[in-house]
C-alpha positions in Angstrom: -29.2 33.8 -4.3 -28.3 32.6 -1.2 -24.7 33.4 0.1 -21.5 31.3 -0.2 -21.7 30.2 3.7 -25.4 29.2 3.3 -24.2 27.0 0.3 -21.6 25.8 2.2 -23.5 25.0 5.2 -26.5 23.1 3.1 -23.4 21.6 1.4 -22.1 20.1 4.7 -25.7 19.1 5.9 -26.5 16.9 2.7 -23.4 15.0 3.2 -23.9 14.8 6.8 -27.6 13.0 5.9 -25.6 10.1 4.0 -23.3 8.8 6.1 -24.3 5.5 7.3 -21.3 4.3 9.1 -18.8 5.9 11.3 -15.2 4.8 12.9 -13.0 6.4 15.5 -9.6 6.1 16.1 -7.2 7.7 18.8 -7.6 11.4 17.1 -9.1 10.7 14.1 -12.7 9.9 12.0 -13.6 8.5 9.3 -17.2 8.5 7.9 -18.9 6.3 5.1 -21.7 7.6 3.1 -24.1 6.2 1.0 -22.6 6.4 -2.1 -19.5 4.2 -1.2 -16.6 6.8 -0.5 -15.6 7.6 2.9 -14.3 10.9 4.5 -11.6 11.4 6.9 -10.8 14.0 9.4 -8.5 14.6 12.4 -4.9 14.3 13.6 -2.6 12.6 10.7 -0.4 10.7 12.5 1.2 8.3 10.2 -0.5 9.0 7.3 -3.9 7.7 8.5 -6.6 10.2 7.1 -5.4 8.9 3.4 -4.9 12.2 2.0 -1.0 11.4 1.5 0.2 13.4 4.7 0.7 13.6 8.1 -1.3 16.7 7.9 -4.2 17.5 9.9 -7.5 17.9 8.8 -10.5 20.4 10.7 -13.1 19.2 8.6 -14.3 16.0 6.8 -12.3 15.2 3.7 -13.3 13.0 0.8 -10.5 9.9 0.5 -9.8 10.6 -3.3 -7.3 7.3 -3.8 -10.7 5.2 -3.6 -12.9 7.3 -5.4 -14.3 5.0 -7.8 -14.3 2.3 -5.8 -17.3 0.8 -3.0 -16.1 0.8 0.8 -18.4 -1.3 2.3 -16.8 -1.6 5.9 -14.4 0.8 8.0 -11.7 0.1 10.7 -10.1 3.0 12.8 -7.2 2.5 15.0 -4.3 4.5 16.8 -2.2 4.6 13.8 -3.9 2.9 11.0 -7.5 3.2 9.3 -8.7 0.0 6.5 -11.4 0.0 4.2 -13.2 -3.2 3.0 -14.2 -2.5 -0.6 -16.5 -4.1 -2.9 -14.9 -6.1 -5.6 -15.5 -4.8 -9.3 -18.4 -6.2 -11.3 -17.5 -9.3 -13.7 -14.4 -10.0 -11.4 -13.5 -13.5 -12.6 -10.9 -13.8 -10.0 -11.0 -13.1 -6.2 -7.3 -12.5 -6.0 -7.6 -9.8 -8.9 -9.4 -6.5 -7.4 -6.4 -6.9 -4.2 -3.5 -7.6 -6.7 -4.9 -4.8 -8.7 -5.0 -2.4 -6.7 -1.3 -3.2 -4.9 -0.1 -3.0 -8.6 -1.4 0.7 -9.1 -0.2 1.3 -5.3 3.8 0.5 -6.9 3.2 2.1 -10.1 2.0 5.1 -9.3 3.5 5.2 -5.4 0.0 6.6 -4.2 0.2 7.0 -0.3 3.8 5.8 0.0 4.6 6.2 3.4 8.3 5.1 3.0 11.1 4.6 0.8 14.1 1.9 0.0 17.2 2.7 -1.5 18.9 0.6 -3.7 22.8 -0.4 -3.5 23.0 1.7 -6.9 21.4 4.6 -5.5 18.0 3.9 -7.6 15.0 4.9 -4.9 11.6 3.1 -4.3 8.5 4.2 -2.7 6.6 1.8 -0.5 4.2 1.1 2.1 5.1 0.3 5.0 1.6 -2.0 5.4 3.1 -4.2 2.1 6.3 -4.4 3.4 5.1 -5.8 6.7 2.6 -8.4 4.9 5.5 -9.8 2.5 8.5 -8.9 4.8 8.6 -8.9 8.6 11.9 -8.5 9.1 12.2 -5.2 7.2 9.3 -3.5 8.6 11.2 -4.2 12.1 14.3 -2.9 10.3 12.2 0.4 9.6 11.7 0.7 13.5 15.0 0.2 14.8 16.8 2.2 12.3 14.3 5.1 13.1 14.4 4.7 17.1 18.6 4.0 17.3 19.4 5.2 14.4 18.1 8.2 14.0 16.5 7.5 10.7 12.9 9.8 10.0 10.1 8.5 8.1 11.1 10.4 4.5 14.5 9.0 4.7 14.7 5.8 3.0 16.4 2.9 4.2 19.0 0.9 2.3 18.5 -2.6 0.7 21.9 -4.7 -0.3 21.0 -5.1 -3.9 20.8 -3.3 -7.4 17.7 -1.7 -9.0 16.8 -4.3 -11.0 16.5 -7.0 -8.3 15.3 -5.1 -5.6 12.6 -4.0 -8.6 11.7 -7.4 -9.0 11.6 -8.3 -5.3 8.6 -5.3 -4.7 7.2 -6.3 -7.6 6.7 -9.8 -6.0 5.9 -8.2 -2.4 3.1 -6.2 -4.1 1.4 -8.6 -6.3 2.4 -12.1 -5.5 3.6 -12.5 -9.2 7.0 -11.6 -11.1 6.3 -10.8 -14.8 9.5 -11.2 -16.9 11.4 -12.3 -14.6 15.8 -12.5 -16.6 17.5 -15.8 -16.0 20.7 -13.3 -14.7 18.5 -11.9 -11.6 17.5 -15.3 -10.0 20.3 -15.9 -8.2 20.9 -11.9 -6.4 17.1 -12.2 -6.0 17.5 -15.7 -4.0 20.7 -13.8 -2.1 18.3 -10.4 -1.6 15.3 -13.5 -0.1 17.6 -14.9 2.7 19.0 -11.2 3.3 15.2 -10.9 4.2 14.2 -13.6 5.6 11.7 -13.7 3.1 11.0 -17.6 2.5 8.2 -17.1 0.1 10.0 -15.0 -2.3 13.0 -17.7 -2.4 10.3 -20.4 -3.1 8.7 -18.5 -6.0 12.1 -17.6 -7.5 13.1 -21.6 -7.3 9.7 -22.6 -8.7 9.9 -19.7 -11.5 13.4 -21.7 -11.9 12.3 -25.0 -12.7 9.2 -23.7 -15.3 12.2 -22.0 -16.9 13.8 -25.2 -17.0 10.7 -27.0 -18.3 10.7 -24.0 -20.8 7.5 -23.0 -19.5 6.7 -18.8 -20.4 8.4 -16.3 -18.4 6.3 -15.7 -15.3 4.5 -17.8 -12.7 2.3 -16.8 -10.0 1.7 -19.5 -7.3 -1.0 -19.3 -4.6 
């Protein structure tokens, strides 16, 4: 049999023949092979090999949070990588695969690169990448508290409401929707929208306001 290094190095060599696509950032690779998975390797600055740390990796490592999924594009920059993937088969909605997969992101705080801390103490993974899509303002927060402040990337910052509505607020930055959505919260959550600057999330908690009124179900989601 032949030894462990020989395996290895056939090992290496078969994975090297099925990469079809490569992209390079400032330190870092990432490769895309045949099969739809991708590899990264290099320096980890923010997080940007996907293995969830700032580690460093020698040698090409499989991207497990998208195994199971098709990339079928690659982006490396500086400080951030992307992956186009594939939608599922039998997808009857375009919005579903992306609101999917921010869902499981929240739920199961896969790659959280950040953290918020309720005025109740309750703490919150995120990502940072949401946060900038759904609020601006607080992804600027994140860089001033860190460069005046003093404030590192584990320590979370604080957010001037309770767990419940600050909950509901994420759950609306991740997925565009709010599912049971209580009658009490839609007034802090308006306060906790203007806090932000967050325009959109006011406007859904108005128009969730007025189907409640209608007595329309308990959750909306608007385009």
């Amino acid at each position: 049999a032949p030894p462990p290094a020989a395996d290895a190095a056939a090992a290496a060599a078969a994975d090297a023949s099925a990469v079809v696509d490569v992209a390079c950032g400032h330190l870092q690779t990432a490769l895309l092979y045949k099969d739809g998975g991708i590899a990264t390797f290099g320096w980890g600055t923010a997080g940007v090999l996907g293995h969830g740390s700032h580690r460093y990796a020698i040698r090409p490592k499989r991207v497990e949070a998208l195994a199971g999924g098709r990339v079928l594009r690659l982006a490396m920059g500086s400080r951030h990588a992307a992956a186009l993937l594939a939608p599922p088969p039998h997808s009857q909605h375009r919005r579903a695969p992306a609101q999917a997969l921010r869902r499981a992101m929240r739920d199961t705080a896969l790659l959280a690169d950040c953290a918020l801390v309720a005025s109740d103490g309750a703490v919150f993974p995120a990502h940072r990448a949401v946060l900038h899509g759904a609020w601006p303002w607080l992804s600027a927060a994140f860089a001033m508290a860190e460069r005046f402040c003093g404030l590192d990337g584990t320590s979370p910052l604080p957010v001037p409401a309770p767990a419940a509505v600050l909950d509901k607020a994420l759950e609306w930055a991740y997925t565009g929707a709010i599912t049971r959505l209580a009658l009490p919260l839609l007034r802090p959550l308006c306060a906790l929208a203007d806090r932000l600057h967050a325009p959109g999330l006011r406007g859904y908690a108005e128009a969730w306001r007025e189907r409640h009124l209608r007595g329309k179900g308990t959750s909306i989601d608007v385009q």
